[in-house]
C-alpha positions in Angstrom: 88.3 -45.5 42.1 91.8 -44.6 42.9 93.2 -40.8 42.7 96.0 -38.3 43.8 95.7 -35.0 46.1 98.3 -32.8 44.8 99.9 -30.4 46.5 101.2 -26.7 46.0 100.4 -26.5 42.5 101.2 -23.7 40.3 98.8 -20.4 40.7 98.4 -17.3 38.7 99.8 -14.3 40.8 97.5 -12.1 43.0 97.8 -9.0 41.3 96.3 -11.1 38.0 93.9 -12.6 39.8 92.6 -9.1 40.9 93.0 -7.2 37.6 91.0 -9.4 36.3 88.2 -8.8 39.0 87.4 -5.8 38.0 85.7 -6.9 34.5 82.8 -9.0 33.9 82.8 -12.6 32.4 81.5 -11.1 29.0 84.0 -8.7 28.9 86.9 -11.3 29.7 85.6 -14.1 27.4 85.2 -11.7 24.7 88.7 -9.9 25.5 90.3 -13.7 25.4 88.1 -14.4 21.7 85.2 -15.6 23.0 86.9 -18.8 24.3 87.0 -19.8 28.3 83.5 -20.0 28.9 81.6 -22.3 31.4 78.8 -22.9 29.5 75.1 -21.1 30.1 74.2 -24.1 32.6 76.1 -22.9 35.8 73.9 -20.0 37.3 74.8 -18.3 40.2 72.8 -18.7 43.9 73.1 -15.5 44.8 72.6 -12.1 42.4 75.0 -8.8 41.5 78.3 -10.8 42.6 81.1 -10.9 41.0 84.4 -12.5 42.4 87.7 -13.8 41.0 90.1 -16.3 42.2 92.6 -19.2 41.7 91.1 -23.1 41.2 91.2 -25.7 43.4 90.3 -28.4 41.3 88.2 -31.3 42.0 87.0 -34.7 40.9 84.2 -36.6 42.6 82.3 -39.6 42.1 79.0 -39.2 41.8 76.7 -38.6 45.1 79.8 -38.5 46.6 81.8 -35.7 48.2 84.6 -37.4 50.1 87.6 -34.9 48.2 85.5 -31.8 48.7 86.6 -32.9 52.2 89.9 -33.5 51.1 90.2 -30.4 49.3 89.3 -28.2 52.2 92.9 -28.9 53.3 94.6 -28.1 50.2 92.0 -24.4 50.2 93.9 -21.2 50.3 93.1 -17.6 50.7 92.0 -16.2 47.2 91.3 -19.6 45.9 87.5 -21.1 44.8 87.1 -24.2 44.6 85.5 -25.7 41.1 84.0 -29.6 41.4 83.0 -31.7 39.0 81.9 -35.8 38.6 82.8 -38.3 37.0 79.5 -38.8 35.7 76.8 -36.7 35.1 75.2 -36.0 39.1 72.5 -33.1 40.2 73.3 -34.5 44.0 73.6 -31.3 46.6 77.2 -32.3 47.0 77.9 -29.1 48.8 76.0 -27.0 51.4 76.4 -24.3 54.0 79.2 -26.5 56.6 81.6 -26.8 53.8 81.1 -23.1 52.8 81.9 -22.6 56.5 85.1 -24.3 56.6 86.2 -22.9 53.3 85.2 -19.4 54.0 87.5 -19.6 57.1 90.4 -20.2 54.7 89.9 -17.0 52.8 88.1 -19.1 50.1 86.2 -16.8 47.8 83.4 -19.2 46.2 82.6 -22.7 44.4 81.6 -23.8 41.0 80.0 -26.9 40.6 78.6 -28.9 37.7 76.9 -30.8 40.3 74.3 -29.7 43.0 74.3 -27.6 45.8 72.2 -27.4 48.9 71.3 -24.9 51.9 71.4 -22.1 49.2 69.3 -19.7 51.7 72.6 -20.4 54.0 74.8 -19.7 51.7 73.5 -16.3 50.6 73.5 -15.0 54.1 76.9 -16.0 55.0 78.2 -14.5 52.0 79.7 -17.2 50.5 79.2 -17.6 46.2 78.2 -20.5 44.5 77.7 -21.1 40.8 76.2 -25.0 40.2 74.3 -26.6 37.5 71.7 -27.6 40.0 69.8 -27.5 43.5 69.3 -30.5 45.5 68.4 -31.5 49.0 69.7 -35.1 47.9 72.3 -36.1 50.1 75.5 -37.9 49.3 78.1 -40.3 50.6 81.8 -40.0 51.5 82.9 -43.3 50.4 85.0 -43.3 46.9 88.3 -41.8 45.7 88.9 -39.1 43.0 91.5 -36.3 42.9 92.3 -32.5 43.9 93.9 -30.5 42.3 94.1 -32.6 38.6 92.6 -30.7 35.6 89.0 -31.2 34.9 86.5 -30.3 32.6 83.3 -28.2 32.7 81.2 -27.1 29.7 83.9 -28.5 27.0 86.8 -26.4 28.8 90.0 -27.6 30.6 90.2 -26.0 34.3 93.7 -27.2 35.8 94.6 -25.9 39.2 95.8 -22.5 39.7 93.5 -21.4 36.3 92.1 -17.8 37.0 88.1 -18.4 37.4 85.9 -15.1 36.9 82.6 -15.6 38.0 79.5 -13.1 38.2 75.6 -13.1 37.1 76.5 -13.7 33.7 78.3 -17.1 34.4 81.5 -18.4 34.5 84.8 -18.2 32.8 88.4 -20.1 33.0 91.4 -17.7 31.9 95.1 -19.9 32.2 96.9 -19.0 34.5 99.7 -18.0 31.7 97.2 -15.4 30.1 96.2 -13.9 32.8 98.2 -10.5 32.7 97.6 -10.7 28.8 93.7 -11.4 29.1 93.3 -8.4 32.0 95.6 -6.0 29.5 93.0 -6.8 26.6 90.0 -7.0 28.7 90.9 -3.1 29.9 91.1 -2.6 26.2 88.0 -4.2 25.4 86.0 -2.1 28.4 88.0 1.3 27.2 86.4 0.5 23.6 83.3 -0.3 25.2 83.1 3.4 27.6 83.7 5.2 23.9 80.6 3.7 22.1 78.5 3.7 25.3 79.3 7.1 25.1 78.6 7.5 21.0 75.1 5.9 21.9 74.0 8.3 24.3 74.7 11.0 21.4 72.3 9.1 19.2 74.8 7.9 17.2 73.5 3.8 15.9 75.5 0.4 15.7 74.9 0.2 11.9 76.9 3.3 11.7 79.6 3.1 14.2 80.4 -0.5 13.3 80.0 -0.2 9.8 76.8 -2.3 9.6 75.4 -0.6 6.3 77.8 -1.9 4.0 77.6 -5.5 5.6 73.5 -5.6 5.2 74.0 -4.2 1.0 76.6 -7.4 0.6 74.0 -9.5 2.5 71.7 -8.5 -0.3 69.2 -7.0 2.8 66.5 -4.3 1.0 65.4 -1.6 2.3 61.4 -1.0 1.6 58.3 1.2 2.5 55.9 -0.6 4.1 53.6 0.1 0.7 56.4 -1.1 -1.4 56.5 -4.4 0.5 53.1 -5.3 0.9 51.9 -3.7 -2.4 49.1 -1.6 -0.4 48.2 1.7 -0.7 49.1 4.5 1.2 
């Protein structure tokens, strides 16, 4: 299959990249309405990790991982590097030597809806990895594909340079030209968050401090006594 490796493409700046580090993939997919999301099938190899970063985009063949080679080259510091296939694979496409040459570039993680392998590695060198499977199965370097072309995962568009935000929760894909908007609103979102946190503690309850009353009467919900509902007697 023929393909393209392009170069220097356009990134979200650093200082978006790490505002948005500092929240949570819930908080920034809810912050951007509930949109960027990776899907629940990516889960994460190691635990209580959260990094952010710029894509480095690639498309395989399947059981093949000849432009994760390619893309090595085209790795930068800050970036992580998201894979996907051209077909549905579960092949360990990636393991602890690639994670060595990336991490020597300042690379900050991979997300795969493919396979990984030497996850035990991987963990204690540091380096994060979010995939939709585990898999000793091996793979060959034989067929084209592209770097750095947009690709899908989970029914969203990734194109290189995107802002990925990964952590135990999953992962999320913020454009690169809502980044300083989607940081702005996800500060917002955690301010709003800190203030009912705080509301809770006092005992105060979500069907009061959202309104939640009013929205049960119009759903026609009832409250009744136990004895009321089942007709016995007290």
């Amino acid at each position: 299959m023929p393909g393209v490796i392009v170069t220097n493409p356009p990134k979200a700046g650093p200082e978006e990249v790490e505002a948005l580090a500092g929240f949570g993939v819930a908080t920034v997919h809810e912050a951007m309405g509930r949109t960027g999301l990776l899907g629940h099938r990516l889960r994460p190899n190691q635990q209580d990790t959260r990094v952010a970063g710029t894509a480095v985009t690639v498309l395989s063949w399947p059981g093949d991982n000849l432009m994760i080679h390619a893309a090595v080259e085209q790795c930068g510091e800050g970036d992580i590097l998201v894979v996907t296939t051209t077909s549905p694979s579960t092949d360990g496409m990636f393991g602890e030597l690639f994670a060595t040459a990336l991490q020597r570039r300042g690379v900050r993680g991979i997300v795969t809806n493919a396979g990984i392998r030497d996850t035990a590695e991987l963990r204690a060198m540091g380096f994060s990895a979010w995939s939709a499977a585990v898999s000793a199965q091996g793979t060959l370097k034989a067929t084209g594909g592209s770097v750095n072309v947009p690709v899908v995962i989970g029914g969203q568009v990734i194109r290189p340079g995107d802002v990925i935000v990964a952590d135990d929760d999953g992962v999320v894909v913020v454009p690169r030209e809502r980044a300083a908007q989607a940081a702005e609103k996800s500060r917002a979102r955690e301010d709003k968050e800190a203030a009912t946190r705080a509301a809770f503690l006092e005992g105060q309850l979500g069907l009061d401090r959202y309104g939640l009353r009013t929205t049960l009467e119009d759903l026609g919900v009832e409250y009744r006594t136990y004895e009321q509902h089942t007709g016995a007697r007290a």
